[in-house]
FIKOLZA-1660 file (N, C-alpha, C; in steps of 0.1 Angstrom, whole numbers, plus 5000, padded with zeros to 4 digits):
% residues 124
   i   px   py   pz ch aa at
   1 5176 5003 4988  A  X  N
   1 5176 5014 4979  A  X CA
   1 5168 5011 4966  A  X  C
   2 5162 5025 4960  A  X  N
   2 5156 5019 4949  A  X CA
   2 5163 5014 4939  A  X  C
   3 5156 5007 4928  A  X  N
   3 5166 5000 4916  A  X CA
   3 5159 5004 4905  A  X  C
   4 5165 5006 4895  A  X  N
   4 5162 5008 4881  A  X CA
   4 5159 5026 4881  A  X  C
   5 5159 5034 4871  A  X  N
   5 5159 5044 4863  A  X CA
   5 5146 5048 4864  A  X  C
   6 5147 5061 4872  A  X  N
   6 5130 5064 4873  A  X CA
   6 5125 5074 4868  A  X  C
   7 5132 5077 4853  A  X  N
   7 5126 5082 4846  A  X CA
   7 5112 5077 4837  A  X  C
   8 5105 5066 4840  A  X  N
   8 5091 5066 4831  A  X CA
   8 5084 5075 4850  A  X  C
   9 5089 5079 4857  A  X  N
   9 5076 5086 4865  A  X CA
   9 5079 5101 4864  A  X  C
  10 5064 5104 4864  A  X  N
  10 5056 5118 4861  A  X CA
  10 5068 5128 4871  A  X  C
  11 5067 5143 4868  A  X  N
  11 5073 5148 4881  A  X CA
  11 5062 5148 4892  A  X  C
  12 5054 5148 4890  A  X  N
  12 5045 5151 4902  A  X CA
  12 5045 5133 4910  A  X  C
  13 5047 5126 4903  A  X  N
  13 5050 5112 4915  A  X CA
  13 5066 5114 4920  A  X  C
  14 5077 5121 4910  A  X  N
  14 5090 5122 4920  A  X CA
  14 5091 5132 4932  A  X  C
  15 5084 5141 4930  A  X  N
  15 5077 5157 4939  A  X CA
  15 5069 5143 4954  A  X  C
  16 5059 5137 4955  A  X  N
  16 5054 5129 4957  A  X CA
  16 5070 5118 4964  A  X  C
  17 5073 5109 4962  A  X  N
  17 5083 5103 4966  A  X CA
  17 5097 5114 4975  A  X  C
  18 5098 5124 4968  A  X  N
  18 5105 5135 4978  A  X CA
  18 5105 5137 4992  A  X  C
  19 5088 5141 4990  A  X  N
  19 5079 5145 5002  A  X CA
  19 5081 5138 5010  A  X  C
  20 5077 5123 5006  A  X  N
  20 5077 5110 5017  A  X CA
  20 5087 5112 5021  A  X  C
  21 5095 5110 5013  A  X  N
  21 5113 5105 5017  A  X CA
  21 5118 5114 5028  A  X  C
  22 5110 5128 5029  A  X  N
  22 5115 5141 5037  A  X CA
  22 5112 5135 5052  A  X  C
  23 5101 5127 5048  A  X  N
  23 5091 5131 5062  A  X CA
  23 5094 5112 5069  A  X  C
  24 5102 5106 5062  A  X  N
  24 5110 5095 5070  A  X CA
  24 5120 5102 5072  A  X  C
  25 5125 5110 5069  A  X  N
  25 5140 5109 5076  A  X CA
  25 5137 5119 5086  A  X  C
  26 5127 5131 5088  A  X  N
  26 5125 5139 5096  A  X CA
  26 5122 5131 5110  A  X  C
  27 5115 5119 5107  A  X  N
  27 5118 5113 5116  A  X CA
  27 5124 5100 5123  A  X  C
  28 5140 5103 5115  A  X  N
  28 5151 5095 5122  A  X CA
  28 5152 5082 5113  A  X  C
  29 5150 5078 5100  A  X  N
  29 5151 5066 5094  A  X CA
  29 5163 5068 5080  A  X  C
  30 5173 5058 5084  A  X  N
  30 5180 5054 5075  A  X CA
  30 5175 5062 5061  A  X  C
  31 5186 5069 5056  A  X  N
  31 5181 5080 5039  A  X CA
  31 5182 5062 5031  A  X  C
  32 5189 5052 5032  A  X  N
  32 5182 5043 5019  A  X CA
  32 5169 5033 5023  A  X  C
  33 5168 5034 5035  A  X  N
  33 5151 5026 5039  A  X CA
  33 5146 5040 5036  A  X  C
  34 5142 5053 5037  A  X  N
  34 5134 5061 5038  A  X CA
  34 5134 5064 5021  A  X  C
  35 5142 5065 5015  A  X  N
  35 5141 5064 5001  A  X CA
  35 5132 5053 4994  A  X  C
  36 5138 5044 5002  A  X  N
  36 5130 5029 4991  A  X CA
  36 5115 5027 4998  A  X  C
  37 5115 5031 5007  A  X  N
  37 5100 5029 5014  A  X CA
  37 5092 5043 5009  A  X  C
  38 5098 5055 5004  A  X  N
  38 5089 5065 4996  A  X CA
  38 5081 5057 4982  A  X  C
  39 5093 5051 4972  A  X  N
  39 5090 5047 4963  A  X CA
  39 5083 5037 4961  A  X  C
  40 5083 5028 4970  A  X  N
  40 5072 5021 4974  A  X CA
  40 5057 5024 4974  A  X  C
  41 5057 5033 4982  A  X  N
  41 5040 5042 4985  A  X CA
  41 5042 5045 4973  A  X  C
  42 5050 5056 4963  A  X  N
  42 5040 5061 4952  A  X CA
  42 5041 5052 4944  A  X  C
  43 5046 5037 4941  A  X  N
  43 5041 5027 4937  A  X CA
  43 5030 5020 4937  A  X  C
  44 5026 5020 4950  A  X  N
  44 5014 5014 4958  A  X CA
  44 5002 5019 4953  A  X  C
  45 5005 5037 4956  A  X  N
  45 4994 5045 4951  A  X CA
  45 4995 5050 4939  A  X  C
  46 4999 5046 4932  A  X  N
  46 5002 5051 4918  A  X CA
  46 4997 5042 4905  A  X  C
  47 5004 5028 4912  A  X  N
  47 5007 5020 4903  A  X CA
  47 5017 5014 4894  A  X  C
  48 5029 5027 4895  A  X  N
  48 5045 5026 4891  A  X CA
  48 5044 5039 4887  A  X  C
  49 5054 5036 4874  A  X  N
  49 5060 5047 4864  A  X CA
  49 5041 5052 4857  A  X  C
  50 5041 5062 4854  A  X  N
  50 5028 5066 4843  A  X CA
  50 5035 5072 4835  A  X  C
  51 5044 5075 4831  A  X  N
  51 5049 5078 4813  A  X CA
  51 5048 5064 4802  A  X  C
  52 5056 5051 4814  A  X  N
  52 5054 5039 4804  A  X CA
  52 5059 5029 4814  A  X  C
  53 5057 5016 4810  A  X  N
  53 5055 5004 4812  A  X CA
  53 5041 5001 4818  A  X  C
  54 5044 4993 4831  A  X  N
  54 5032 4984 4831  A  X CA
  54 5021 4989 4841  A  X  C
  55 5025 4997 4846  A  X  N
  55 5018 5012 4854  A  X CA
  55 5004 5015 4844  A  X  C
  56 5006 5019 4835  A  X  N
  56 4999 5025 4823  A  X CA
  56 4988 5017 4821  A  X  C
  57 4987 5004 4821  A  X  N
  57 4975 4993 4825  A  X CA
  57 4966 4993 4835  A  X  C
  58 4974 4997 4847  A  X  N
  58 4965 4996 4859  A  X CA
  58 4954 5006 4857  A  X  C
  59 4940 4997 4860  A  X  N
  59 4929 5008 4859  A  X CA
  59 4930 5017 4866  A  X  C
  60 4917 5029 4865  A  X  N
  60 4922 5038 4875  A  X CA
  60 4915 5036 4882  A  X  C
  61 4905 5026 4891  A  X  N
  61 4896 5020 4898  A  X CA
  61 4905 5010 4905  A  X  C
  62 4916 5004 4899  A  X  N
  62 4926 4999 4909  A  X CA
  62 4935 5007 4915  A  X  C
  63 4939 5019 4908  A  X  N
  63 4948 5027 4914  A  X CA
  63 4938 5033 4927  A  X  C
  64 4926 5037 4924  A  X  N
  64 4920 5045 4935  A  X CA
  64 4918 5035 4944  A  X  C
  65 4917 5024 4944  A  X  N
  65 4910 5019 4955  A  X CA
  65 4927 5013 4964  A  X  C
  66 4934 5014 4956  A  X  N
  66 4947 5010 4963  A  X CA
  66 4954 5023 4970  A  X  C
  67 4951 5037 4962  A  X  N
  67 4951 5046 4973  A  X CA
  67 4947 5046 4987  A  X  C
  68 4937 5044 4983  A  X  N
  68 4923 5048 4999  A  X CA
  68 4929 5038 5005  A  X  C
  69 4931 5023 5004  A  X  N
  69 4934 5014 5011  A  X CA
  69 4947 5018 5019  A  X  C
  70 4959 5020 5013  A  X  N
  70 4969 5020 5015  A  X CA
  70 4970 5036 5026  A  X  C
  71 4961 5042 5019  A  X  N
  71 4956 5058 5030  A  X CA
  71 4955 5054 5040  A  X  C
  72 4941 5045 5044  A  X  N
  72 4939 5037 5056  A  X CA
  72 4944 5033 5071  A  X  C
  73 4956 5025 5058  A  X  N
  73 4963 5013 5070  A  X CA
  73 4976 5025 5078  A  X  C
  74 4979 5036 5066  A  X  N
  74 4985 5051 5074  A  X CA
  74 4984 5055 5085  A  X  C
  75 4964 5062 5083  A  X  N
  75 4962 5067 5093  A  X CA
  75 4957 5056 5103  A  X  C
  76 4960 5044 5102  A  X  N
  76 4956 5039 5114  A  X CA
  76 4974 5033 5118  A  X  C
  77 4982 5032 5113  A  X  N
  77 4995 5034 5118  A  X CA
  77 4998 5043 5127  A  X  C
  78 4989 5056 5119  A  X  N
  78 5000 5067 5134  A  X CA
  78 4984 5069 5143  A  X  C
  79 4976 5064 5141  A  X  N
  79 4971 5062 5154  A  X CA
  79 4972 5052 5164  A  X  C
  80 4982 5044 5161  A  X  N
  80 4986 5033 5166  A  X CA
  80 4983 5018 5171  A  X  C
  81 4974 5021 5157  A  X  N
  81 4971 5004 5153  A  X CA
  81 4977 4994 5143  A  X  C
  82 4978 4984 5145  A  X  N
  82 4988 4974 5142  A  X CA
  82 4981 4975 5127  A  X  C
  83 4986 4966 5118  A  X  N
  83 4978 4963 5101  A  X CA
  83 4967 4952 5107  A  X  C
  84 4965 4941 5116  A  X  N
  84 4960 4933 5119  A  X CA
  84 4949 4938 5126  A  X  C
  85 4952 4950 5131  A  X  N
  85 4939 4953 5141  A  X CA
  85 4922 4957 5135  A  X  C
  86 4918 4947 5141  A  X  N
  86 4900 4947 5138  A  X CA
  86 4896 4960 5133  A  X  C
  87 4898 4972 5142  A  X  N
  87 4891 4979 5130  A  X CA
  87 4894 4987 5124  A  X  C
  88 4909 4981 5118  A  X  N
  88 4917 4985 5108  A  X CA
  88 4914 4978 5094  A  X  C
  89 4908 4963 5099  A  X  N
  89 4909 4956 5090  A  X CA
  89 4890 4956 5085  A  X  C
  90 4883 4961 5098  A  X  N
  90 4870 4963 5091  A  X CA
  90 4867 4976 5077  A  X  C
  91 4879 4986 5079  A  X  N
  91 4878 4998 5076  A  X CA
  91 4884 4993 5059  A  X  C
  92 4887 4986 5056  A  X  N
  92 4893 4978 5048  A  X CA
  92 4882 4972 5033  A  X  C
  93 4883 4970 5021  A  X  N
  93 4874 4966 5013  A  X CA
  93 4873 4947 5011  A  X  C
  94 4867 4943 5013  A  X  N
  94 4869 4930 5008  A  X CA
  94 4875 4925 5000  A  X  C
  95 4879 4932 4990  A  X  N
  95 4887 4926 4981  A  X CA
  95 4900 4926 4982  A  X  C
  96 4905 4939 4989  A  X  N
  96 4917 4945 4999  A  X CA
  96 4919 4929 5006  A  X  C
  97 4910 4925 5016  A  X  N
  97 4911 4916 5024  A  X CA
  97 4913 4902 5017  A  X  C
  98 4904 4899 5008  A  X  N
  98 4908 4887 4999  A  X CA
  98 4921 4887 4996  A  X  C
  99 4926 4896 4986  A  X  N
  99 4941 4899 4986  A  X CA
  99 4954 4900 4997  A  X  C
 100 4949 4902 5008  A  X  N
 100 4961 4900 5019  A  X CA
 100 4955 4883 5023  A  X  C
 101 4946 4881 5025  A  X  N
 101 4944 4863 5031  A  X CA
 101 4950 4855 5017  A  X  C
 102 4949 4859 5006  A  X  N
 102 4962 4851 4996  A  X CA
 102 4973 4851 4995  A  X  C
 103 4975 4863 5002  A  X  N
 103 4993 4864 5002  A  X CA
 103 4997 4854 5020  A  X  C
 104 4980 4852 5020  A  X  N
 104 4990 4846 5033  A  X CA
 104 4985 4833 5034  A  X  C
 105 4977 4827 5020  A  X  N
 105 4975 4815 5019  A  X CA
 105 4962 4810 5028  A  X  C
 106 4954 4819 5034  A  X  N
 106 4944 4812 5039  A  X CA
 106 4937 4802 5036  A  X  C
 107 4934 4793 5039  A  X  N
 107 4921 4783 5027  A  X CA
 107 4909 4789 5029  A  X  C
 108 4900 4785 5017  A  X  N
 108 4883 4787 5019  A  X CA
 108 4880 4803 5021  A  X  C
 109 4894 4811 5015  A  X  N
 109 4889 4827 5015  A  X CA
 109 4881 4829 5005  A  X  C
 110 4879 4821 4992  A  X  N
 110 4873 4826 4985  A  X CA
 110 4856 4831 4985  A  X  C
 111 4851 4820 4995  A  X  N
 111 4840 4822 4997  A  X CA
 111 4835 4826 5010  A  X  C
 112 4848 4832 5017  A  X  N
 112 4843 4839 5030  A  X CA
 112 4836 4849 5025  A  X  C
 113 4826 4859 5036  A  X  N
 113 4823 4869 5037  A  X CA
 113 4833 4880 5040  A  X  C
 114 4833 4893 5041  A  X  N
 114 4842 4905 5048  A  X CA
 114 4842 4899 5062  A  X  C
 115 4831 4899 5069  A  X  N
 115 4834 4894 5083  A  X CA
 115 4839 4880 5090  A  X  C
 116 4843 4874 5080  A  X  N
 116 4848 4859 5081  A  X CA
 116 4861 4865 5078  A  X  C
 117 4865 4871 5066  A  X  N
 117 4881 4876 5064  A  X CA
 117 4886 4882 5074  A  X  C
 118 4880 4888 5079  A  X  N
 118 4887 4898 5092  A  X CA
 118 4890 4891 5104  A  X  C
 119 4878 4881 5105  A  X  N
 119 4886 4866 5114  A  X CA
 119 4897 4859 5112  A  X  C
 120 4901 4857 5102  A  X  N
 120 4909 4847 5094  A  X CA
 120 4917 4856 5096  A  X  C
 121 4920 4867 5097  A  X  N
 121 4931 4875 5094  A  X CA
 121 4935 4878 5109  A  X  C
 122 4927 4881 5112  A  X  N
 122 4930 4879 5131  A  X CA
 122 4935 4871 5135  A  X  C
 123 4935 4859 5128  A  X  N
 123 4937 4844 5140  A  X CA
 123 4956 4846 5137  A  X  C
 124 4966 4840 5143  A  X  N
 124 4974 4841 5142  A  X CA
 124 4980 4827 5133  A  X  C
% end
């Protein structure tokens, strides 16, 4: 479930979080996973709250590019590809990719190429 008081977001990000939340439970998901996993996405794509805190920082060139990205890995969910799959992960920005190979500790990502990341990300 979500935490904290979500009054620093806009109504059009709670309109936004609604939506989602409608369209998990339309299809069959727990109302507190389908709640906290709405707020999640307009997090993702948002950046947080936009009235105040630390939302308010994020460029809007990180918000946009974390949209599209996170758009992406969507439509290739309900077409039924895994987050790992090749050309989910080609469809993907390099930097996008840098950032998931450090959350998962790859070595020597720094100076991979996009098409070395998408290896590295492949290998199990």
């Amino acid at each position: 479930m979500p935490r904290g008081s979500k009054g620093s977001y806009t109504a059009a990000q709670k309109r936004k979080a609604e939506h989602i939340e409608d369209s998990y439970l339309a299809k069959g998901m727990p109302e507190e996973t389908a709640k906290a996993r709405a707020w999640a996405t307009v997090n993702k794509q948002s950046g947080g709250g936009e009235k105040s805190g630390s939302g308010r920082t994020t460029s809007a060139n990180d918000k946009a590019r974390a949209a599209r990205d996170s758009a992406k890995r969507a439509a290739a969910t309900r077409k039924g590809l895994g987050r790992n799959d090749r050309e989910t992960l080609l469809q993907q920005t390099r930097a996008s990719l840098l950032y998931e190979a450090r959350q998962r500790n790859i070595p020597g990502r720094s100076s991979m190429n996009k098409q070395a990341l998408v290896n590295a990300l492949q290998a199990p």
